[in-house]
C-alpha positions as CSV (number, residue, x, y, z in Angstrom):
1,X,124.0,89.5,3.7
2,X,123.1,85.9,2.9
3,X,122.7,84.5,-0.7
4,X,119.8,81.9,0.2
5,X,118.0,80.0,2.7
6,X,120.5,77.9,3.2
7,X,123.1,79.9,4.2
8,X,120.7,82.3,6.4
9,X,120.0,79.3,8.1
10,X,123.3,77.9,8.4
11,X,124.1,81.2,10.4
12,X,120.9,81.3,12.5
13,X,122.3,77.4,13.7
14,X,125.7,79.5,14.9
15,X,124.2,82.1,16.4
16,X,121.8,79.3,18.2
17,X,124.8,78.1,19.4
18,X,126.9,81.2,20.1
19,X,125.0,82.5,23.1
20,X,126.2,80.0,26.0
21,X,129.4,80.8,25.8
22,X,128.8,83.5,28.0
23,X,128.0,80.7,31.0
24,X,131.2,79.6,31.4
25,X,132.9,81.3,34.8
26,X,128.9,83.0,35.6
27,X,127.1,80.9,37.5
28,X,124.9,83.9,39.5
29,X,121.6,84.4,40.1
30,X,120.3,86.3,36.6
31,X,118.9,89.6,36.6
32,X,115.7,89.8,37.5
33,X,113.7,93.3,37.0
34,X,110.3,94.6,38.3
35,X,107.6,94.2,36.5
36,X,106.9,96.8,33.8
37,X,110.9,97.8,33.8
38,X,112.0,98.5,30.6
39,X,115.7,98.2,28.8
40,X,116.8,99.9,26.0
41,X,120.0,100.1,23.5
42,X,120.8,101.9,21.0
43,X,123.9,101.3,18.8
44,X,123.3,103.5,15.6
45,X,127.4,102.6,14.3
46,X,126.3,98.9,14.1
47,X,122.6,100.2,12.9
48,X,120.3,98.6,15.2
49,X,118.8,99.2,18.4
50,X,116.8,97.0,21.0
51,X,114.0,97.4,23.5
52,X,113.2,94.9,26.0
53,X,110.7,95.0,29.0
54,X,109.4,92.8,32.0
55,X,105.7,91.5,31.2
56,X,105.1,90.2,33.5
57,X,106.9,89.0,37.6
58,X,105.4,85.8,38.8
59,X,106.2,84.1,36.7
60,X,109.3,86.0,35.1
61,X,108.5,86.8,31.4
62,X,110.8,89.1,29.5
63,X,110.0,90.8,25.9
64,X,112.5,92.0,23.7
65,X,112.6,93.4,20.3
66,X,115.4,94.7,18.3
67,X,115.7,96.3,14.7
68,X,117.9,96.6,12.2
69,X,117.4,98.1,8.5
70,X,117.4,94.6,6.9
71,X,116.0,92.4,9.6
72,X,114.3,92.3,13.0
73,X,114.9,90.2,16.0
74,X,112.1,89.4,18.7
75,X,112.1,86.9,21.5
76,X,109.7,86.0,24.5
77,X,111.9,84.5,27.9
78,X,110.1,82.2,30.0
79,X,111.6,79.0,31.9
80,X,110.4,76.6,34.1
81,X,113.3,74.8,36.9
82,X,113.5,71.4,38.0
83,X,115.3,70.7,40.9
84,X,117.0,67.7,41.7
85,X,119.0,68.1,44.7
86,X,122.7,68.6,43.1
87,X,121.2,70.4,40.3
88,X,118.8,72.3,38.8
89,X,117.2,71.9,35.5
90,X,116.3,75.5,33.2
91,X,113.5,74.9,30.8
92,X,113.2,77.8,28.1
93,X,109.7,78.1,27.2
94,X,109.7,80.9,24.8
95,X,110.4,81.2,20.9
96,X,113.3,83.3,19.3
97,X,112.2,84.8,15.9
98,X,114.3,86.3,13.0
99,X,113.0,87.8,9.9
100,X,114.4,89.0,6.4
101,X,113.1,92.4,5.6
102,X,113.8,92.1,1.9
103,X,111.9,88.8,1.5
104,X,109.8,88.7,4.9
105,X,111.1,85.0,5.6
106,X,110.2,84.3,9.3
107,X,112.3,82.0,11.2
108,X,111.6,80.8,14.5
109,X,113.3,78.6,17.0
110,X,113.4,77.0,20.5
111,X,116.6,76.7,22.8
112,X,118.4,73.7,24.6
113,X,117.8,72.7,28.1
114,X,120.5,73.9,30.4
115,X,121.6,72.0,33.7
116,X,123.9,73.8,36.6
117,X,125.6,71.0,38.8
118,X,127.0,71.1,42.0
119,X,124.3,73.3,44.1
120,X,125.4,72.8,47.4
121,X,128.7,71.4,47.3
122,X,131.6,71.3,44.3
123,X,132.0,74.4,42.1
124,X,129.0,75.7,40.1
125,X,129.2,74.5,36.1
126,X,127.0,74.4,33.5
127,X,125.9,72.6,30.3
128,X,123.5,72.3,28.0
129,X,121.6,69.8,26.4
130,X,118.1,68.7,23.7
131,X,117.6,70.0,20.0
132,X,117.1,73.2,18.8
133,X,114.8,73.1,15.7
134,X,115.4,76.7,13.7
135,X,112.5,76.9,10.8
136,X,111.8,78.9,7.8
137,X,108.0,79.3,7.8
138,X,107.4,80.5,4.4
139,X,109.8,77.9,2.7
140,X,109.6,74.5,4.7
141,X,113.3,74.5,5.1
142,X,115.1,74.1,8.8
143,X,117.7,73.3,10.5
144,X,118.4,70.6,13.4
145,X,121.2,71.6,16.5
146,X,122.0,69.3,18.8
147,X,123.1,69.7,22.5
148,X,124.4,67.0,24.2
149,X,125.0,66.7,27.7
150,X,127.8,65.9,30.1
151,X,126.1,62.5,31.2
152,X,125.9,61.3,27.5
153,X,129.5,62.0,26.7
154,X,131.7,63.5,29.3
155,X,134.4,66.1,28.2
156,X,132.7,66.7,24.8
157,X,129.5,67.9,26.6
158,X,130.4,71.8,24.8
159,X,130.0,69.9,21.4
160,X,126.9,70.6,18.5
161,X,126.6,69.0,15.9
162,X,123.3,69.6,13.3
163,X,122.2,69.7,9.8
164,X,120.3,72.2,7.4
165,X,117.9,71.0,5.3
166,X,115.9,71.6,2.3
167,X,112.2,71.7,1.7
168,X,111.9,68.0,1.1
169,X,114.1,66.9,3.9
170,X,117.3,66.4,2.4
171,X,120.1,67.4,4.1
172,X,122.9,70.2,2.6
173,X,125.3,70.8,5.3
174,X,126.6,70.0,8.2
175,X,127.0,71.6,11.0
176,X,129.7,71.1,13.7
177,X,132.0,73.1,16.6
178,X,131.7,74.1,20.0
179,X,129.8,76.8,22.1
180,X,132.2,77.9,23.8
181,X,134.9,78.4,20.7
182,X,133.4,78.1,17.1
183,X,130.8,76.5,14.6
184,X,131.8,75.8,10.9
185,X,129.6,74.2,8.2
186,X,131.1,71.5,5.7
187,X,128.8,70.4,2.8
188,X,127.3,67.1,2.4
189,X,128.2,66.4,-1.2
190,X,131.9,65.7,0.8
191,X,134.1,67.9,-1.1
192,X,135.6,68.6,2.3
193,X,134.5,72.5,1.9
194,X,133.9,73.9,5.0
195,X,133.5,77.8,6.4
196,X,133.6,79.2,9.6
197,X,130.2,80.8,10.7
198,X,131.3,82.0,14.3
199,X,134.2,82.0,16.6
200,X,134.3,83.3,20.1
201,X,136.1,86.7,21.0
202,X,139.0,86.4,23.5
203,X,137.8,87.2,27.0
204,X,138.3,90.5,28.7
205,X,141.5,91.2,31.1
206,X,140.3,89.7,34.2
207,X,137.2,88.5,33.0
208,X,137.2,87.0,36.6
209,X,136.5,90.3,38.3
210,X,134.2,91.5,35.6
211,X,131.7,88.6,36.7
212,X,132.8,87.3,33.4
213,X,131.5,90.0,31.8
214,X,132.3,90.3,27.7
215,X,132.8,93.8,25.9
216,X,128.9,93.5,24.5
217,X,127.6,93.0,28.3
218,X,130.2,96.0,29.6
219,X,128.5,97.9,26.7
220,X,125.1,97.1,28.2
221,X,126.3,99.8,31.1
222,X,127.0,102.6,28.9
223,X,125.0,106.0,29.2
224,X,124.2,107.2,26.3
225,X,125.4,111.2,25.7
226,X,121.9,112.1,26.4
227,X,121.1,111.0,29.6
228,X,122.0,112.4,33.0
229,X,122.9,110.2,35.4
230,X,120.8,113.1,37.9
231,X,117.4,112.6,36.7
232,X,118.1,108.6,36.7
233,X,119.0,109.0,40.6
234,X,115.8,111.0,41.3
235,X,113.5,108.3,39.2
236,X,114.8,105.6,41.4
């Protein structure tokens, strides 16, 4: 539950954030399914559930949808590569979208670039760089997160910084932390209030032989009660 725009969006900037800290230690080749192959989970104790499905294979789109009672959650995957001989640079093409059932306000946003180093020799790391620009379509107002990447400013390359603004440009709070541990927001006005919007769970025991796995992407295996792991065998 948020009180405004402002604080909606001040969350949306976390959560823009939030998602990479799951590359550090997993540097595999992603999933890829078939085309037409279809996902879905269901968590009715946190009340939502999410659907996602393979559009199309050459080149790999993914579609997924999720819905809550107060909000849904969509998102089209593409990227694009660029190779450079020690490393490879992933494009996200696609949009992630939010919206507020309770006032249909429809933000949008992109996501940062992300460069893994070290292809053929070294050990595999990742970071991620660019601006993500989150929007409230209905309102005008948006926020600005910014990546930056290891070759502008070495060990600090898991820092954002950003801003949320108002309708006429004029900026509220700030927004500051690190992907891979937390993002707070302090206000502008520089009464040194600040609030934490997200920190990172502790990683799983041996994280290192779970492919670095977190308890939301162990979940991702679960069966629900409901389906027998029999007729599953004799579909594939």
């Amino acid at each position: 539950e948020c009180s405004d725009v402002l604080e909606t969006l001040s969350y949306l900037s976390a959560f823009s954030a939030s998602q990479w800290v799951t590359t550090l230690g997993r540097h595999s080749k992603p999933f890829n399914p078939l085309l037409g192959e279809t996902f879905e989970y269901v968590r009715p104790d946190l009340g939502y559930y999410c659907v996602t499905e393979q559009v199309s294979h050459h080149p790999p789109v993914t579609a997924l949808h999720c819905e809550a009672e107060k909000w849904t959650f969509w998102e089209e995957y593409k990227l694009d590569l660029k190779f450079r001989g020690q490393w490879v640079r992933v494009l996200p093409t696609g949009l992630m979208h939010f919206k507020v059932k309770s006032t249909q306000h429809h933000y949008s946003w992109n996501k940062p670039h992300t460069v893994i180093h070290n292809l053929i020799f070294g050990s595999l790391w990742a970071d991620h760089e660019g601006e993500v620009l989150i929007r409230n379509h209905q309102t005008g107002h948006k926020a600005v997160v910014v990546f930056s990447s290891y070759s502008k400013v070495g060990s600090k390359y898991k820092h954002v910084a950003g801003e949320v603004f108002d309708p006429t440009g004029k900026a509220k709070y700030h927004i500051s932390g690190t992907w891979d541990e937390k993002i707070s927001r302090t206000t502008v006005s520089g009464d040194s209030q600040s609030s934490l919007l997200w920190q990172a769970n502790p990683a799983i025991p041996k994280a290192e032989e779970q492919f670095g796995f977190t308890m939301f992407s162990l979940s991702l295996n679960q069966l629900d009660e409901g389906v027998k792991l029999d007729s599953l065998v004799a579909v594939c």
